[in-house]
mmCIF file as Biopython writes it, N, C-alpha, C and O atoms, coordinates in Angstrom:
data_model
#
loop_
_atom_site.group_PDB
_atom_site.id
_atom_site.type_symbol
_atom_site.label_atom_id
_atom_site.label_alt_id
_atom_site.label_comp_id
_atom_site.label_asym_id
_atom_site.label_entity_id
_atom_site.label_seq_id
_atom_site.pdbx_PDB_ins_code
_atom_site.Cartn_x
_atom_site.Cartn_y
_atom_site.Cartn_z
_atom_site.occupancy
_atom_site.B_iso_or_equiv
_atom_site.auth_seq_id
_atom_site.auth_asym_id
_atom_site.pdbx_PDB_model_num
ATOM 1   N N  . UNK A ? 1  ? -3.627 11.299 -6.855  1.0 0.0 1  A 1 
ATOM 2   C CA . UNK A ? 1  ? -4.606 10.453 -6.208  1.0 0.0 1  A 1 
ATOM 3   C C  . UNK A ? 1  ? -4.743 9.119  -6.938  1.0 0.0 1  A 1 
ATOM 4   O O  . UNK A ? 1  ? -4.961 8.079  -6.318  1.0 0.0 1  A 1 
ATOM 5   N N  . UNK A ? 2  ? -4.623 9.162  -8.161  1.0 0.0 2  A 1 
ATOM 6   C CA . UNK A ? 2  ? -4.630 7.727  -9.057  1.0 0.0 2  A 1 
ATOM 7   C C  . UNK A ? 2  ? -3.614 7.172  -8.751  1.0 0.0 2  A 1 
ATOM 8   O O  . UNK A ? 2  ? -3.885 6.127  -8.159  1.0 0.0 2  A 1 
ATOM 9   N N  . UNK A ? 3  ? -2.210 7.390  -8.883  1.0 0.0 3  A 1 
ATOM 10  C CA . UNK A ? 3  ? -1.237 7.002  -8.126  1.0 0.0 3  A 1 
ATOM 11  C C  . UNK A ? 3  ? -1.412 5.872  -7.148  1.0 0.0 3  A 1 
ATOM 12  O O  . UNK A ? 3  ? -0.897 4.758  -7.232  1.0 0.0 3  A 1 
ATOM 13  N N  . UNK A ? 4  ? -2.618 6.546  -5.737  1.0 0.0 4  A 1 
ATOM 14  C CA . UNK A ? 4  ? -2.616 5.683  -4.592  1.0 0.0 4  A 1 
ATOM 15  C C  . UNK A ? 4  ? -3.508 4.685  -4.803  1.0 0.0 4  A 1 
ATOM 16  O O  . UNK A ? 4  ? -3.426 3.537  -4.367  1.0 0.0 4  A 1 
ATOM 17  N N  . UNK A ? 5  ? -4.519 5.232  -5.607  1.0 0.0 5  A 1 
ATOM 18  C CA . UNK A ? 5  ? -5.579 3.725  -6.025  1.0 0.0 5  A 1 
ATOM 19  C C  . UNK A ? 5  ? -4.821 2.967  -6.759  1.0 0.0 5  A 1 
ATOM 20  O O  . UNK A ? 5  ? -5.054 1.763  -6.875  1.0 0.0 5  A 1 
ATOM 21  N N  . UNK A ? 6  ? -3.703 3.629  -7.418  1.0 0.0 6  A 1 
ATOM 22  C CA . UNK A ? 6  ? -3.502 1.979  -7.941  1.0 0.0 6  A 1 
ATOM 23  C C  . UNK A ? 6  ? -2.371 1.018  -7.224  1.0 0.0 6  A 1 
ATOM 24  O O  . UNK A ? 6  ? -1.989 -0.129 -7.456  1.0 0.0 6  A 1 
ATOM 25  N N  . UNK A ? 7  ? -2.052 1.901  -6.356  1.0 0.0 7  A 1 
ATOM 26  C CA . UNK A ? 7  ? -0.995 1.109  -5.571  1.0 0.0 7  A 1 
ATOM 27  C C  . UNK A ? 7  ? -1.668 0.247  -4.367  1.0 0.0 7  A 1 
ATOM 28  O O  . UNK A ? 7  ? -1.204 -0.861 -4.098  1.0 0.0 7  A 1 
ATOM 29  N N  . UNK A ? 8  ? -2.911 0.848  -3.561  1.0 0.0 8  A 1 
ATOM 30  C CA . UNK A ? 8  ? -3.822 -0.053 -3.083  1.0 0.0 8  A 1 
ATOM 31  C C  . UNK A ? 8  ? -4.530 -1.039 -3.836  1.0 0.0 8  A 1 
ATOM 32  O O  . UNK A ? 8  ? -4.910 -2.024 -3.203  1.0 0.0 8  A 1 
ATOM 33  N N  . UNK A ? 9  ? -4.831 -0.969 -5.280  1.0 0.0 9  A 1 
ATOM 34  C CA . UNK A ? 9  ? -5.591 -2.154 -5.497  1.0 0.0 9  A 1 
ATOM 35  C C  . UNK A ? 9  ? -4.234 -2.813 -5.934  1.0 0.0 9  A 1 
ATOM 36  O O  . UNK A ? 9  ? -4.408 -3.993 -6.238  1.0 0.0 9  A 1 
ATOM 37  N N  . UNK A ? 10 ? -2.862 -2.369 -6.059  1.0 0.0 10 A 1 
ATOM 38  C CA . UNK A ? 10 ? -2.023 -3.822 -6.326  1.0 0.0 10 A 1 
ATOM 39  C C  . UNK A ? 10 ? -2.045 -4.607 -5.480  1.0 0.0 10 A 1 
ATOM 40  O O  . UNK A ? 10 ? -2.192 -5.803 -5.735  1.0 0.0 10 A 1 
ATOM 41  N N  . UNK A ? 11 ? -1.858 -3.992 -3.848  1.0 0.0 11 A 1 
ATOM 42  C CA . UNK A ? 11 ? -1.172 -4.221 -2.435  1.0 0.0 11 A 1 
ATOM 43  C C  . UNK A ? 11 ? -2.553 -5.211 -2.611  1.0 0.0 11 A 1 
ATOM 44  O O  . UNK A ? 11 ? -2.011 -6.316 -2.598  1.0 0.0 11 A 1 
ATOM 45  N N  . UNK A ? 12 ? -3.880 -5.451 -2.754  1.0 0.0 12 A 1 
ATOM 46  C CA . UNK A ? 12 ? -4.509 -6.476 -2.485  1.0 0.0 12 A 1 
ATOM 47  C C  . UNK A ? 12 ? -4.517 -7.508 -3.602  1.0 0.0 12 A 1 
ATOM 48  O O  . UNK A ? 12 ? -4.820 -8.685 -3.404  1.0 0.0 12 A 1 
ATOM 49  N N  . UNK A ? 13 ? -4.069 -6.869 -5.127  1.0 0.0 13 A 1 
ATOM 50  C CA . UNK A ? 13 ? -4.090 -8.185 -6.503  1.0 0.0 13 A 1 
ATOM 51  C C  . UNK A ? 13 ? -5.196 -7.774 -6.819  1.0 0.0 13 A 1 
ATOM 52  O O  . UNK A ? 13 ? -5.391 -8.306 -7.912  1.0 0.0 13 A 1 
ATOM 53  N N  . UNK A ? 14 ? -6.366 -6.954 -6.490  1.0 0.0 14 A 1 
ATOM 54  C CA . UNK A ? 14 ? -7.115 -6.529 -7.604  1.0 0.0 14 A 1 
ATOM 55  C C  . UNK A ? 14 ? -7.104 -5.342 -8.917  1.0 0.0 14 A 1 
ATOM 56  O O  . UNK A ? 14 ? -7.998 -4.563 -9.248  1.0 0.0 14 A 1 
ATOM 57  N N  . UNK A ? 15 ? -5.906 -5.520 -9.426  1.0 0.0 15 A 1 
ATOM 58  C CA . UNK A ? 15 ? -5.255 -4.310 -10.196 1.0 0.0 15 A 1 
ATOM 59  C C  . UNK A ? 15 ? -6.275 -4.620 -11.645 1.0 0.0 15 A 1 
ATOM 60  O O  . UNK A ? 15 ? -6.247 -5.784 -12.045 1.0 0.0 15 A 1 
ATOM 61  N N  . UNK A ? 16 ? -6.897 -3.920 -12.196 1.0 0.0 16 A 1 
ATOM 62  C CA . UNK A ? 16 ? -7.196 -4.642 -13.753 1.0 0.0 16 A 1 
ATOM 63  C C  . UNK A ? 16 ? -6.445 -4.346 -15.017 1.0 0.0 16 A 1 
ATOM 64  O O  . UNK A ? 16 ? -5.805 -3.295 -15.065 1.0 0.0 16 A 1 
ATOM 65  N N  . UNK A ? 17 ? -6.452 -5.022 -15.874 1.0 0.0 17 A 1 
ATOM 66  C CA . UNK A ? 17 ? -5.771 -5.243 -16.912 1.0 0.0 17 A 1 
ATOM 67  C C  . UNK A ? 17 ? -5.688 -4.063 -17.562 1.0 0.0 17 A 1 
ATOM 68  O O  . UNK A ? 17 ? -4.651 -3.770 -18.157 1.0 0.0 17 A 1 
ATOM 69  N N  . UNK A ? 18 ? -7.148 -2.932 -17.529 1.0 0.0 18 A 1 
ATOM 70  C CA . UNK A ? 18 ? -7.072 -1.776 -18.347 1.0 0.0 18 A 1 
ATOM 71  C C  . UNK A ? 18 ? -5.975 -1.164 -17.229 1.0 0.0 18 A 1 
ATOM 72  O O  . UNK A ? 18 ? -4.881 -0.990 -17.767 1.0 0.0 18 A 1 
ATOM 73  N N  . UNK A ? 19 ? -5.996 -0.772 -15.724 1.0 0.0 19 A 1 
ATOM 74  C CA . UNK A ? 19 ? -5.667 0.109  -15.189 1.0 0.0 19 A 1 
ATOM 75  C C  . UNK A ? 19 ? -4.452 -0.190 -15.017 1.0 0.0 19 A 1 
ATOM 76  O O  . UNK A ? 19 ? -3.762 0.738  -14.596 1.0 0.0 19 A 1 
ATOM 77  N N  . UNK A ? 20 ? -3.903 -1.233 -15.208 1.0 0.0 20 A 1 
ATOM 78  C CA . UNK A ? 20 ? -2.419 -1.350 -15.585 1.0 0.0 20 A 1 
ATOM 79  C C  . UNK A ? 20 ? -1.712 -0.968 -16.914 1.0 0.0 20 A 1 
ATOM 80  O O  . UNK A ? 20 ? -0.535 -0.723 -17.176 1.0 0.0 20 A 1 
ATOM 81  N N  . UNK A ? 21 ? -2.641 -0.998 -17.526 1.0 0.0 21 A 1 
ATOM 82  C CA . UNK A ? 21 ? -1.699 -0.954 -18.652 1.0 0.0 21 A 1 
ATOM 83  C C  . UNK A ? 21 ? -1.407 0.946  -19.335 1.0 0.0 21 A 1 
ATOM 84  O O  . UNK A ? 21 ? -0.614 1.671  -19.936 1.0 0.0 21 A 1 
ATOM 85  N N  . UNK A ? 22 ? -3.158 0.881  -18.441 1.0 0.0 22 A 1 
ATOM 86  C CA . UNK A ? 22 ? -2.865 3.103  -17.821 1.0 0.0 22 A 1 
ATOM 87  C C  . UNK A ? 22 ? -1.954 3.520  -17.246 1.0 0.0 22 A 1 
ATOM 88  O O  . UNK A ? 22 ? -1.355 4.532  -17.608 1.0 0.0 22 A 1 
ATOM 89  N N  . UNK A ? 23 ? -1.693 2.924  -16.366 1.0 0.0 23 A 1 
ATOM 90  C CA . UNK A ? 23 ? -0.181 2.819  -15.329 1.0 0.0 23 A 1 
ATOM 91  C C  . UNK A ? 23 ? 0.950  3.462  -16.074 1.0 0.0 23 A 1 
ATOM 92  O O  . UNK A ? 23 ? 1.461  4.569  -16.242 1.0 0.0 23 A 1 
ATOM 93  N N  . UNK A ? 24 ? 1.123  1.831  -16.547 1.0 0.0 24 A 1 
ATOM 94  C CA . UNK A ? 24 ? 2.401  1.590  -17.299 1.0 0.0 24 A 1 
ATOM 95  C C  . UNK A ? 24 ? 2.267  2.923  -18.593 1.0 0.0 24 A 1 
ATOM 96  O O  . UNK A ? 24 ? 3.268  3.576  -18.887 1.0 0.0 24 A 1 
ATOM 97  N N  . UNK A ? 25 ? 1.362  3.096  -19.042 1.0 0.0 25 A 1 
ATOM 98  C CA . UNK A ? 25 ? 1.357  4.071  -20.355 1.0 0.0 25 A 1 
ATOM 99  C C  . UNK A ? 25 ? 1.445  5.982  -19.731 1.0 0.0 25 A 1 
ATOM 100 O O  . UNK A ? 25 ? 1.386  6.966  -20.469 1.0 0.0 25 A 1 
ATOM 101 N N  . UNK A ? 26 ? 1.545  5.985  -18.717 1.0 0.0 26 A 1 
ATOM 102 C CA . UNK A ? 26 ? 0.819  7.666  -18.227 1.0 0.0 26 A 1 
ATOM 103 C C  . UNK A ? 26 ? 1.941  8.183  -16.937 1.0 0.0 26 A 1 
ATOM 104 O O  . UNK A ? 26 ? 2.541  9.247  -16.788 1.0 0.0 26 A 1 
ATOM 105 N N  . UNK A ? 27 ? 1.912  6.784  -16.022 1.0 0.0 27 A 1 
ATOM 106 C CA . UNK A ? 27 ? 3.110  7.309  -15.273 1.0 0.0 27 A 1 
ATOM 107 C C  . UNK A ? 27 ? 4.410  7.333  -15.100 1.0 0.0 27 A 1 
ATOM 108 O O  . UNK A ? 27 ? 5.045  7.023  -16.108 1.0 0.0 27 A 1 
ATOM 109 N N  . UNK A ? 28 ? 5.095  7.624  -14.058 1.0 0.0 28 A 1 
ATOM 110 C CA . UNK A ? 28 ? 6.216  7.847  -13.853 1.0 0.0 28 A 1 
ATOM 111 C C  . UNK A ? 28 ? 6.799  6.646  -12.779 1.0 0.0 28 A 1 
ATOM 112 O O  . UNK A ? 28 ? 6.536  6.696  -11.578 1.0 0.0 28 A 1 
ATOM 113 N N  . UNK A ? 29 ? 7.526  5.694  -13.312 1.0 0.0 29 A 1 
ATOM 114 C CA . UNK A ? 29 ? 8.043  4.420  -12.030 1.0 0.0 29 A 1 
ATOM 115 C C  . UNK A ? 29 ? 8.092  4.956  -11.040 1.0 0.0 29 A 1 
ATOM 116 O O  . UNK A ? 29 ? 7.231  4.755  -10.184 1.0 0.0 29 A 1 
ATOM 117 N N  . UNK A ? 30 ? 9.120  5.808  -10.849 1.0 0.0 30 A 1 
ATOM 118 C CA . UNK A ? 30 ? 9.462  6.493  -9.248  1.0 0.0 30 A 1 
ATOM 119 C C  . UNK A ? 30 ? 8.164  7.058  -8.373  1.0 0.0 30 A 1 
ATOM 120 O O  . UNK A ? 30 ? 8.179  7.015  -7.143  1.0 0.0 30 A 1 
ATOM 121 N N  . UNK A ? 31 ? 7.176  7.527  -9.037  1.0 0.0 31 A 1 
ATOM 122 C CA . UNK A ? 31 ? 5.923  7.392  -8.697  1.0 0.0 31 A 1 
ATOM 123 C C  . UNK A ? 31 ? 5.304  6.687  -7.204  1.0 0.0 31 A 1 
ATOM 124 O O  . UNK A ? 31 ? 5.061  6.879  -6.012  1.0 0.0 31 A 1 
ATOM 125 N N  . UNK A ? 32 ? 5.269  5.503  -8.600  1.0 0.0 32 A 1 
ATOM 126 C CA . UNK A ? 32 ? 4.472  4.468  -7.956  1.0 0.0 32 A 1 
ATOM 127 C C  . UNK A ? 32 ? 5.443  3.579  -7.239  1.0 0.0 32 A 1 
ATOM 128 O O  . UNK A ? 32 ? 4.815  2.719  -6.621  1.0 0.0 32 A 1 
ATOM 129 N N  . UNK A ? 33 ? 6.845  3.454  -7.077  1.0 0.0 33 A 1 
ATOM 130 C CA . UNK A ? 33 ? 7.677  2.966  -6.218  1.0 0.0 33 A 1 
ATOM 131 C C  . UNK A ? 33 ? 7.554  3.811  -4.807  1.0 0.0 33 A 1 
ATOM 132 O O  . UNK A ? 33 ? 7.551  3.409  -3.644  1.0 0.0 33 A 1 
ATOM 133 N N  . UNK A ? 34 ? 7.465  5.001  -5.307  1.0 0.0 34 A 1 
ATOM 134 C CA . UNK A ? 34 ? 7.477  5.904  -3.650  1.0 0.0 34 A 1 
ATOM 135 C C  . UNK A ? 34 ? 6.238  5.849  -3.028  1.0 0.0 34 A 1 
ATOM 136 O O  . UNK A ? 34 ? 5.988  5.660  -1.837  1.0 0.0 34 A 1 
ATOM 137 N N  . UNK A ? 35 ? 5.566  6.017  -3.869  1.0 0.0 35 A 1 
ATOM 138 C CA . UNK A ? 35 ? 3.772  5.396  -3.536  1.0 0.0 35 A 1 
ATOM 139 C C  . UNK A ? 35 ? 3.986  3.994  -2.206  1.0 0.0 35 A 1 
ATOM 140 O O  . UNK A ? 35 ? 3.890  3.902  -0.982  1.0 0.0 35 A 1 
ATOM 141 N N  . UNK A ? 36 ? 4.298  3.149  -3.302  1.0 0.0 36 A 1 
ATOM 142 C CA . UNK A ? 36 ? 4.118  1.900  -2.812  1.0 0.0 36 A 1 
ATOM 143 C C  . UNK A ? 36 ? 5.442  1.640  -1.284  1.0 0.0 36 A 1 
ATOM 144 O O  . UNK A ? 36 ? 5.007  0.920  -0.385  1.0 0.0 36 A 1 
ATOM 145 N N  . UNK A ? 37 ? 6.525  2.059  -1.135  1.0 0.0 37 A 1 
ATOM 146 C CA . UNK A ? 37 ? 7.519  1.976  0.026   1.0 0.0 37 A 1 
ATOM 147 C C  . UNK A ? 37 ? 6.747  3.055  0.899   1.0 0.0 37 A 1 
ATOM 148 O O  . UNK A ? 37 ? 6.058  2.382  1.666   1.0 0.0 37 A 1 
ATOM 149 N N  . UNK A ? 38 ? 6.606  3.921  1.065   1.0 0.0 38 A 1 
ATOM 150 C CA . UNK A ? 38 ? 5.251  4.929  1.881   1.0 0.0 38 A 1 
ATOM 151 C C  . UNK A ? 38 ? 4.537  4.262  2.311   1.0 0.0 38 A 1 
ATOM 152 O O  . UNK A ? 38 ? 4.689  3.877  3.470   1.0 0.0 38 A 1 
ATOM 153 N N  . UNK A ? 39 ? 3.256  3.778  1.391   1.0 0.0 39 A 1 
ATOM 154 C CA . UNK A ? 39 ? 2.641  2.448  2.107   1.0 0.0 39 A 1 
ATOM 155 C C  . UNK A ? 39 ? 2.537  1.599  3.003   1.0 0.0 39 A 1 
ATOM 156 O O  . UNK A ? 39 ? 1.859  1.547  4.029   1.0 0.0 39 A 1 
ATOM 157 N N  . UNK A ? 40 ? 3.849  0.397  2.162   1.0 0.0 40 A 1 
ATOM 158 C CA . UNK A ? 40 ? 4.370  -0.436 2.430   1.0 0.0 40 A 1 
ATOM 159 C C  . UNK A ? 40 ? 4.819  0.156  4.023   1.0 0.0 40 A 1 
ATOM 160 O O  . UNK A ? 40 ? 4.042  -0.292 4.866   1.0 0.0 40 A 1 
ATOM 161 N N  . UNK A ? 41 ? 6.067  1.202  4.708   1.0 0.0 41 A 1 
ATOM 162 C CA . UNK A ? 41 ? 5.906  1.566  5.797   1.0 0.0 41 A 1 
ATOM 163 C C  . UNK A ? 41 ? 4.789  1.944  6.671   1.0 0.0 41 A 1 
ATOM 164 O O  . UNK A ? 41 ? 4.888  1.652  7.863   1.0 0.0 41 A 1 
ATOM 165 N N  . UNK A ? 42 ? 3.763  2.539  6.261   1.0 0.0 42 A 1 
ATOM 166 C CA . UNK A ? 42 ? 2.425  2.945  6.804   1.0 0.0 42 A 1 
ATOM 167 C C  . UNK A ? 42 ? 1.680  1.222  7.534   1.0 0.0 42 A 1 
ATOM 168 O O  . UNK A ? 42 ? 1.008  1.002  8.542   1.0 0.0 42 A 1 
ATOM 169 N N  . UNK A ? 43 ? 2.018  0.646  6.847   1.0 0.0 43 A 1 
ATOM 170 C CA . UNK A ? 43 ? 1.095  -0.977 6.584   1.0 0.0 43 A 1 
ATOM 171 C C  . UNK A ? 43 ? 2.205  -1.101 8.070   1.0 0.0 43 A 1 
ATOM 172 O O  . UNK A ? 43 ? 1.547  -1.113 9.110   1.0 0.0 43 A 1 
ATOM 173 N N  . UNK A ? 44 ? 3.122  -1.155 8.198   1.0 0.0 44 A 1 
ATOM 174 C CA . UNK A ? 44 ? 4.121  -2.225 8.777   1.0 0.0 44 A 1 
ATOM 175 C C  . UNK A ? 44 ? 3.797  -1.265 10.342  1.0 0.0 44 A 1 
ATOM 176 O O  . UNK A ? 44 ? 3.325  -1.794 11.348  1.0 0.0 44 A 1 
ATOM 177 N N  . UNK A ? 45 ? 4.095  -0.086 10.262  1.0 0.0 45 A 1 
ATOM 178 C CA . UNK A ? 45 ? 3.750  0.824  11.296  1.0 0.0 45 A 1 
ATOM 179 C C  . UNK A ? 45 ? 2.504  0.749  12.184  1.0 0.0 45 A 1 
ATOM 180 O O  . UNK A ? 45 ? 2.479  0.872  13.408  1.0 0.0 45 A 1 
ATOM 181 N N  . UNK A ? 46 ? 1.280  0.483  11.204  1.0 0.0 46 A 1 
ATOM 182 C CA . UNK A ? 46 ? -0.148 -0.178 11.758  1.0 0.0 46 A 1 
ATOM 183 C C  . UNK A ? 46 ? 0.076  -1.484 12.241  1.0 0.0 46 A 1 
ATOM 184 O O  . UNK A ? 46 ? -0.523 -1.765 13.279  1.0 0.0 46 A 1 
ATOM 185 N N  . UNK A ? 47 ? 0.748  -2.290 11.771  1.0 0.0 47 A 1 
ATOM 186 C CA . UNK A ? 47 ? 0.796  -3.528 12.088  1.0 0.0 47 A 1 
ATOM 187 C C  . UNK A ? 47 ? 1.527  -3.933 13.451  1.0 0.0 47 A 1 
ATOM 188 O O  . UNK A ? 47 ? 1.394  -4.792 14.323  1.0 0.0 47 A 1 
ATOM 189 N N  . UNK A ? 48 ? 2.174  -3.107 13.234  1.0 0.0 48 A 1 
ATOM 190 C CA . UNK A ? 48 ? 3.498  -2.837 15.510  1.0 0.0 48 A 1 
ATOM 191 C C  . UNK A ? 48 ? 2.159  -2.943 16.004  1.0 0.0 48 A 1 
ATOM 192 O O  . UNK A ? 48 ? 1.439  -3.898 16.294  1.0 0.0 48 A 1 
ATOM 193 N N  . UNK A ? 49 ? 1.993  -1.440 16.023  1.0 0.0 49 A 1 
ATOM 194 C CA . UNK A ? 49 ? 1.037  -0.573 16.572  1.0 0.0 49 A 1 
ATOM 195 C C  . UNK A ? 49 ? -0.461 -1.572 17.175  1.0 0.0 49 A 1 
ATOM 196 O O  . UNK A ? 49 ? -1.184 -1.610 18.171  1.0 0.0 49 A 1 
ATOM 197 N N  . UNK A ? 50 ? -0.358 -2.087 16.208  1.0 0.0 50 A 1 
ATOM 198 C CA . UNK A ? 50 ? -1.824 -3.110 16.506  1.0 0.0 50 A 1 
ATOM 199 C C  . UNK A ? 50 ? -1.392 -4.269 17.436  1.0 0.0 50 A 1 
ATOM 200 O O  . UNK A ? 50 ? -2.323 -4.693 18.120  1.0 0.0 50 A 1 
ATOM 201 N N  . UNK A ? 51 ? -0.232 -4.866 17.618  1.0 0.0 51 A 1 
ATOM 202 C CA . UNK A ? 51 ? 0.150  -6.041 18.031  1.0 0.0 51 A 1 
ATOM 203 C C  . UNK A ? 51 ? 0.243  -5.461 19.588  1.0 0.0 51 A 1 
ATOM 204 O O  . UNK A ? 51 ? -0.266 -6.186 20.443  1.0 0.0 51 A 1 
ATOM 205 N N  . UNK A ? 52 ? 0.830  -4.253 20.015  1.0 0.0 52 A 1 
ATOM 206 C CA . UNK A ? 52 ? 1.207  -4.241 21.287  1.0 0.0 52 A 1 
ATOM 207 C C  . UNK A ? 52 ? 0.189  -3.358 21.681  1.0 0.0 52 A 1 
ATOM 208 O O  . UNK A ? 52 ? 0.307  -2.799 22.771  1.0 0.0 52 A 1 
ATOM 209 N N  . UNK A ? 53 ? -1.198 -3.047 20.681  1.0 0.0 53 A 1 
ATOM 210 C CA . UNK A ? 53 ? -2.283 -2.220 21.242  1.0 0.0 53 A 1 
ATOM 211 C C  . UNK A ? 53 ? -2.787 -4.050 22.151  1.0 0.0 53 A 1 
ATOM 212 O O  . UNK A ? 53 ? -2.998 -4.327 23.332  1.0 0.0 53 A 1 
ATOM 213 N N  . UNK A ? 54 ? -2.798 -4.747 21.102  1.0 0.0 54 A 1 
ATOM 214 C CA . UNK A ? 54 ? -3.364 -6.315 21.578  1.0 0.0 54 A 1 
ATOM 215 C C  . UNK A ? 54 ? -2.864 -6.763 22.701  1.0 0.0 54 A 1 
ATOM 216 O O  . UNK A ? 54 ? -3.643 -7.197 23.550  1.0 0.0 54 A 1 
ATOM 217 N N  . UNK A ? 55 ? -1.710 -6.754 22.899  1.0 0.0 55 A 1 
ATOM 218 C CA . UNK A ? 55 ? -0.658 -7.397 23.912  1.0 0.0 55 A 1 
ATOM 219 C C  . UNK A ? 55 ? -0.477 -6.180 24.972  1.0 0.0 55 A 1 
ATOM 220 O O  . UNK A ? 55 ? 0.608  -6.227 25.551  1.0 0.0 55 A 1 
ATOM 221 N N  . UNK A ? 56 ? -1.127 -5.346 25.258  1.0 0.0 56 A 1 
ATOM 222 C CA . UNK A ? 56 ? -0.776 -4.459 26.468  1.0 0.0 56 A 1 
ATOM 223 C C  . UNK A ? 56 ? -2.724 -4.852 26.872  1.0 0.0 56 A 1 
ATOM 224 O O  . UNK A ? 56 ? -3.069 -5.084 28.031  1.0 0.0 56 A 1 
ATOM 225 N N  . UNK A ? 57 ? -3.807 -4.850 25.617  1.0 0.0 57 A 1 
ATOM 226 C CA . UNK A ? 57 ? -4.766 -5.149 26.275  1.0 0.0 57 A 1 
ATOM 227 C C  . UNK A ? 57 ? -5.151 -6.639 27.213  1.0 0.0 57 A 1 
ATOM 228 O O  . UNK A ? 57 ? -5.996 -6.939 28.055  1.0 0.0 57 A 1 
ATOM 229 N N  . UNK A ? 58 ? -4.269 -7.176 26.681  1.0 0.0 58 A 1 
ATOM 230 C CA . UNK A ? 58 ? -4.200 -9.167 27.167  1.0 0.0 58 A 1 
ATOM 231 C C  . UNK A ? 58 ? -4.099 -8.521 28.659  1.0 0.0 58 A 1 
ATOM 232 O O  . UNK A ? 58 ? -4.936 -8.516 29.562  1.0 0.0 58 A 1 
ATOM 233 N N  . UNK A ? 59 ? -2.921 -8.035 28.612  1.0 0.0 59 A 1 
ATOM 234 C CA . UNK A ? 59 ? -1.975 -7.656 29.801  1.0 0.0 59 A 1 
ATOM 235 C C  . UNK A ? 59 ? -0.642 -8.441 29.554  1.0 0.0 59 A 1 
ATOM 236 O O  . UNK A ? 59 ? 0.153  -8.595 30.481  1.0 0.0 59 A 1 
ATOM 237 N N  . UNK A ? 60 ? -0.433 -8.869 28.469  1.0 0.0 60 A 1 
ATOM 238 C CA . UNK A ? 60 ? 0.992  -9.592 28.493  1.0 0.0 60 A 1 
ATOM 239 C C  . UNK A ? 60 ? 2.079  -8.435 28.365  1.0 0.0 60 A 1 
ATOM 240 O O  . UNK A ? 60 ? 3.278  -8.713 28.356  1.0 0.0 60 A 1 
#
């Protein structure tokens, strides 16, 4: 679960200096790379999803 908080507060730049450097000292890269590409797809998937929820409500 720490994992995902810290990959959400990167994805916005509010990461802090202690909880990075917890990061870097406790986890595992592959981790927080799979964390963050998971995401990163989740984000992009909402983001379709929202455009042609918009564009079928226009009626375009």
């Amino acid at each position: 679960m720490q994992i995902i908080l810290s990959v959400l507060a990167a994805f916005f730049g509010v990461q802090s200096e202690r909880n990075r450097e917890r990061d870097f000292g406790r986890g595992k890269a592959i981790h927080y790379i799979a964390v963050g590409l998971v995401m990163t797809l989740v984000l992009i998937v909402a983001l379709v999803g929202l455009v042609k929820w918009v564009l079928h409500a226009s009626g375009v």
